[in-house]
C-alpha positions, 0 to 999 in steps of 0.5 A: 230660563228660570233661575236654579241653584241646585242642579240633581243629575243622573248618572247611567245614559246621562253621563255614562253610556251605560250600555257600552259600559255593561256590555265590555263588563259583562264580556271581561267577566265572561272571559276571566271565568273561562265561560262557554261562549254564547251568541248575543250574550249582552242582549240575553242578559240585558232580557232579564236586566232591564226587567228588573230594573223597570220593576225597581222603577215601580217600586215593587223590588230593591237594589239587591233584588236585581243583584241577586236575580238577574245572573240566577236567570242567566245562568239557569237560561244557560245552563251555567254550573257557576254559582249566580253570586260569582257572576254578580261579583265579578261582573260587578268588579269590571263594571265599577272600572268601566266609564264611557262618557257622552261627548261634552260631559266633562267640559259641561260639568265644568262649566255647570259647577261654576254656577249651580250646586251639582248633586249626583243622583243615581239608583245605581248601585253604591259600589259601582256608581263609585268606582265609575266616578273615581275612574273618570275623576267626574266626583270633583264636579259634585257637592253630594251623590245620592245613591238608592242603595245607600239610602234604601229607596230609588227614583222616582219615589219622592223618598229619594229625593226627601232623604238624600237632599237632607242638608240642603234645607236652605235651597227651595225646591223652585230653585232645584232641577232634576237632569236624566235620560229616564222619563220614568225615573228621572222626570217622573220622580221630579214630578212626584217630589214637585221640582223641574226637570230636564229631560236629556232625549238622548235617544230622541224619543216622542215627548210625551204629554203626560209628564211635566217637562221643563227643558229638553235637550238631547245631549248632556252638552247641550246644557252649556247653551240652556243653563 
């Protein structure tokens, strides 16, 4: 395996199960704000999320486009009296407090932060990305976050990575290697800046031939035996 010295690793379905984080958050706001209940309220609401988290990837929409959009669509779905921004704070508030972590992350981490420079970086929002790091106390394990909404711009733009590497003028991009779950965040993002990436196929997808690929894994654990 070639040498790195700085390893960028992604937070959401790399680290953090996300998607069991959001639906407990979505299922705790839904109940302290006395709501009606709904039949698969997690997918209805994960409709309009990953939309416009997939148009966020594209460019063509900010961080707080989807805060201020995806309850707007649920609620007029729903037929909900409550103003949109209640749901998008409290919703917020619960999922900063939520961090599942994949089997071996924590153990990985140590191991990893022996022997590279580990930067954190998510398109996640600040406030969240935060707080779920406090929670499960894996801030220890990095150098730097880069958070898109910190620094205006999200994955893959090669922005991203140009803006929130600053201060690591010192470290070539040869030895730099993005790890993340997104093939259209993560290593296409990689790509554009021009550094490897290694792509964790958790969900053990086809690879695909379009994309340059460094290294597969299909556990953030796996890395102990790769790095």
């Amino acid at each position: 395996m070639k040498k790195y010295r700085l390893l960028l690793i992604d937070a959401d379905d790399t680290l953090f199960d996300f998607h069991a984080d959001a639906r407990r958050a979505i299922l705790k706001m839904w109940k302290a704000l006395s709501l009606p209940p709904v039949d698969s309220l997690y997918e209805t609401y994960e409709q309009y999320n990953s939309k416009l988290w997939s148009k966020l990837e594209a460019g063509e929409i900010r961080i707080n486009d989807i805060r201020s959009t995806r309850f707007y669509e649920l609620a007029a779905d729903l037929q909900l009296s409550l103003a949109p921004a209640k749901l998008s704070s409290v919703y917020e508030d619960y999922l900063s407090q939520e961090a599942t972590l994949y089997e071996g992350v924590r153990e990985t981490l140590q191991y990893l932060k022996k022997k590279y420079t580990l930067v954190l970086a998510s398109n996640g929002i600040a406030a969240i990305q935060r707080g779920r790091l406090a929670v499960s106390s894996l801030q220890e394990y990095f150098s730097h976050s880069i958070l898109s909404e910190e620094i205006g711009v999200s994955k893959p733009d090669p922005s991203f990575f140009r803006l929130g590497l600053k201060g690591f003028d010192d470290i070539e991009k040869a030895s730099m290697l993005m790890i993340g779950d997104s093939l259209r965040s993560d290593i296409r993002g990689a790509a554009l800046y021009g550094i490897d990436a290694c792509w964790v196929n958790n969900k053990k997808k086809e690879r695909p031939d379009d994309l340059p690929i460094a290294c597969e894994v299909f556990s953030f654990a796996q890395l102990r035996h790769l790095l």
